[in-house]
C-alpha positions as a Python dict, from the first residue, in 0.01 Angstrom:
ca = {
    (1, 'X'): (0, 0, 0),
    (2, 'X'): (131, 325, -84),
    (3, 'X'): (118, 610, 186),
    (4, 'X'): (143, 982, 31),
    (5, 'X'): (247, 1225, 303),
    (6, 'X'): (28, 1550, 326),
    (7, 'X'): (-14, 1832, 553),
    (8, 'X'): (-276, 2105, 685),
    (9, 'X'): (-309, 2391, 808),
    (10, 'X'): (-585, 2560, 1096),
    (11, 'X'): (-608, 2979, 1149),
    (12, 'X'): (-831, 3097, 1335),
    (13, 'X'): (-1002, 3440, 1376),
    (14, 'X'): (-1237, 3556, 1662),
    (15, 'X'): (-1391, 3207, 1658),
    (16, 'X'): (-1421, 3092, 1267),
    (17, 'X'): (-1160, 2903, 1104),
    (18, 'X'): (-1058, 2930, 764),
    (19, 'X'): (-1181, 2632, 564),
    (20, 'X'): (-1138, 2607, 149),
    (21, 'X'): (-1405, 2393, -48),
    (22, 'X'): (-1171, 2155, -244),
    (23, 'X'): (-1192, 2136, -658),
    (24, 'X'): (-973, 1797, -675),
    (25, 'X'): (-985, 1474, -512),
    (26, 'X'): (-972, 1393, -222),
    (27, 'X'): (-1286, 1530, -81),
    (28, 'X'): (-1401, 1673, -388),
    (29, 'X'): (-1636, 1969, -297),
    (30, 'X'): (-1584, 1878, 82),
    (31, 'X'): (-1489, 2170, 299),
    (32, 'X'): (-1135, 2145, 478),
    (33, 'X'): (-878, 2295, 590),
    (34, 'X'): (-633, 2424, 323),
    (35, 'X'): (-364, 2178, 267),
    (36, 'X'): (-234, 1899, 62),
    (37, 'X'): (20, 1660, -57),
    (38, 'X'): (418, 1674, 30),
    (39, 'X'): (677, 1762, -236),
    (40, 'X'): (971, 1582, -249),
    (41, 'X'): (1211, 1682, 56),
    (42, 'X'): (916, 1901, 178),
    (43, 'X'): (883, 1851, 610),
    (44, 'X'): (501, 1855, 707),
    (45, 'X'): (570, 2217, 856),
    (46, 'X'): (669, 2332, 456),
    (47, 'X'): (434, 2150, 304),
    (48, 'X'): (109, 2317, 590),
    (49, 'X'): (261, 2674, 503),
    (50, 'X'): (299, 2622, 87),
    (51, 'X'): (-26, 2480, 89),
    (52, 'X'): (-216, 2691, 273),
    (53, 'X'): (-55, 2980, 85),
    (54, 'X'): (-90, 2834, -256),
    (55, 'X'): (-526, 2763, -101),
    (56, 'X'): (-558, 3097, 47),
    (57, 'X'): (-301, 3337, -55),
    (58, 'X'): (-211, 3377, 280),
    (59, 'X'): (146, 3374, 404),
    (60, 'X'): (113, 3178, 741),
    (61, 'X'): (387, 3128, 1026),
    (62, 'X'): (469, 2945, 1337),
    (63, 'X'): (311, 2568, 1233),
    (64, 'X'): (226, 2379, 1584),
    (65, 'X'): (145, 2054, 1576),
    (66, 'X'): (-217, 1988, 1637),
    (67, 'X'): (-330, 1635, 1498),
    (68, 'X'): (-251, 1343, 1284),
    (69, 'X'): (-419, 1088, 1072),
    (70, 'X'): (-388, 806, 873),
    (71, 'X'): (-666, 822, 608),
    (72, 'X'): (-745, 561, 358),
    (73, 'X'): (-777, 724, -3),
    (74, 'X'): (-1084, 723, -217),
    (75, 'X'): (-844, 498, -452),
    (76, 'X'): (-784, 119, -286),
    (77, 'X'): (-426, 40, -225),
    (78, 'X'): (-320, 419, -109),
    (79, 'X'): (-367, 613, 183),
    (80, 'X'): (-230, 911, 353),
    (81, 'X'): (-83, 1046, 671),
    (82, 'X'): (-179, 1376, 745),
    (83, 'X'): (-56, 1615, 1019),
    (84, 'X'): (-273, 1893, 1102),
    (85, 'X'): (-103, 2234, 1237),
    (86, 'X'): (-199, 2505, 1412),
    (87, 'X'): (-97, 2834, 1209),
    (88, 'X'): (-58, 3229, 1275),
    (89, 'X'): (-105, 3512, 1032),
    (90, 'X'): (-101, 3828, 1008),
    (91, 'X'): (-456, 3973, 1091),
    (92, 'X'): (-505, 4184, 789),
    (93, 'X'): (-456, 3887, 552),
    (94, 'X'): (-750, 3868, 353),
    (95, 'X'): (-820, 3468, 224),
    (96, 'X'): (-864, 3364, -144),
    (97, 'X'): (-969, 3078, -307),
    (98, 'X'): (-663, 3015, -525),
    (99, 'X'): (-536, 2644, -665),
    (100, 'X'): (-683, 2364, -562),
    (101, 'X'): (-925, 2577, -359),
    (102, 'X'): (-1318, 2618, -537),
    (103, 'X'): (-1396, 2884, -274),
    (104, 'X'): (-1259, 2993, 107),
    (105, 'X'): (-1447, 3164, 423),
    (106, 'X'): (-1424, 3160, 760),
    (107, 'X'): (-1713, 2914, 976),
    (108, 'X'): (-1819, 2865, 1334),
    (109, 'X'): (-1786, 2524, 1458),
    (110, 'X'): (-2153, 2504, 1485),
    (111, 'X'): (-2123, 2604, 1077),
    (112, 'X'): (-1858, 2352, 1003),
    (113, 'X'): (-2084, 2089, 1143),
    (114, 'X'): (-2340, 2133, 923),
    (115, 'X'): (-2098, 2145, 600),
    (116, 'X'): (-1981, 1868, 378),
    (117, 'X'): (-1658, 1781, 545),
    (118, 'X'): (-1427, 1515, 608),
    (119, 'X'): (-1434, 1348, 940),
    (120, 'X'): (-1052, 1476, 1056),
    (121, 'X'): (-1243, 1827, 1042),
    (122, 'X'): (-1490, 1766, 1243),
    (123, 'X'): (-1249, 1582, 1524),
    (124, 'X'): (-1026, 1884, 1510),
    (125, 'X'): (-1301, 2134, 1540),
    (126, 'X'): (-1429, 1906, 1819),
    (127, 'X'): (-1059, 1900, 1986),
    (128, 'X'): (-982, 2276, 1925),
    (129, 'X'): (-1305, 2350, 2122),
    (130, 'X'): (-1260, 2117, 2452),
    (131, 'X'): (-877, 2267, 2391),
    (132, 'X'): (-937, 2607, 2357),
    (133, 'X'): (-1314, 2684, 2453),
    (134, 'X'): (-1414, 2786, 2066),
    (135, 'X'): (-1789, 2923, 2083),
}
């Protein structure tokens, strides 16, 4: 079985999180957070902060660790480990649905519940709320 590395990336603002609606498999149309597959050499850190730029068009800093996964692709024999990080931006970065990204805007958790999403989402919204109080 073939395990593709990927990484991505979680900013929040007063509450919402950024999520993109993806144009590509995986999760076609699902909502998520921006992110994506590893380039060759790329750490998980690099590959959270170029894919959440090339998402968003946001420059984001200071990747934290937050969660991992091992996901089993929509195509047998593959599957992929994803780390999830915690990001920082600057607050007057306005998000754009660039790349792989069909559109981008910033949900409650309530919201995100009641989107298409993958099920790593909704365990990290869950998480970042115990965590962090989120309301």
């Amino acid at each position: 079985m073939k395990t593709e590395l990927a990484s991505s990336a979680i900013l929040i603002r007063n509450g919402r999180m950024l999520l993109i609606r993806r144009k590509n498999p995986p999760s076609l149309d699902m909502f998520a957070f921006p992110g994506g597959r590893a380039e060759t050499g790329e750490s998980p850190e690099e590959t959270a902060l170029r894919e959440f730029e090339e998402e968003t068009g946001i420059q984001a800093r200071d990747p934290v660790l937050f969660a991992t996964y091992d996901l089993q692709s929509e195509n047998p024999g593959r599957h992929f480990h994803l780390s999830v990080f915690l990001v920082e931006a600057d607050a007057e970065a306005i998000a754009e649905a660039r790349d792989d990204a069909a559109d981008a805007g910033w949900f409650t958790p309530a919201e995100i519940r009641a989107l298409n999403c993958p099920a790593s989402v909704v365990d990290c919204v869950d998480r970042l709320e115990r965590e962090f109080a989120l309301a």
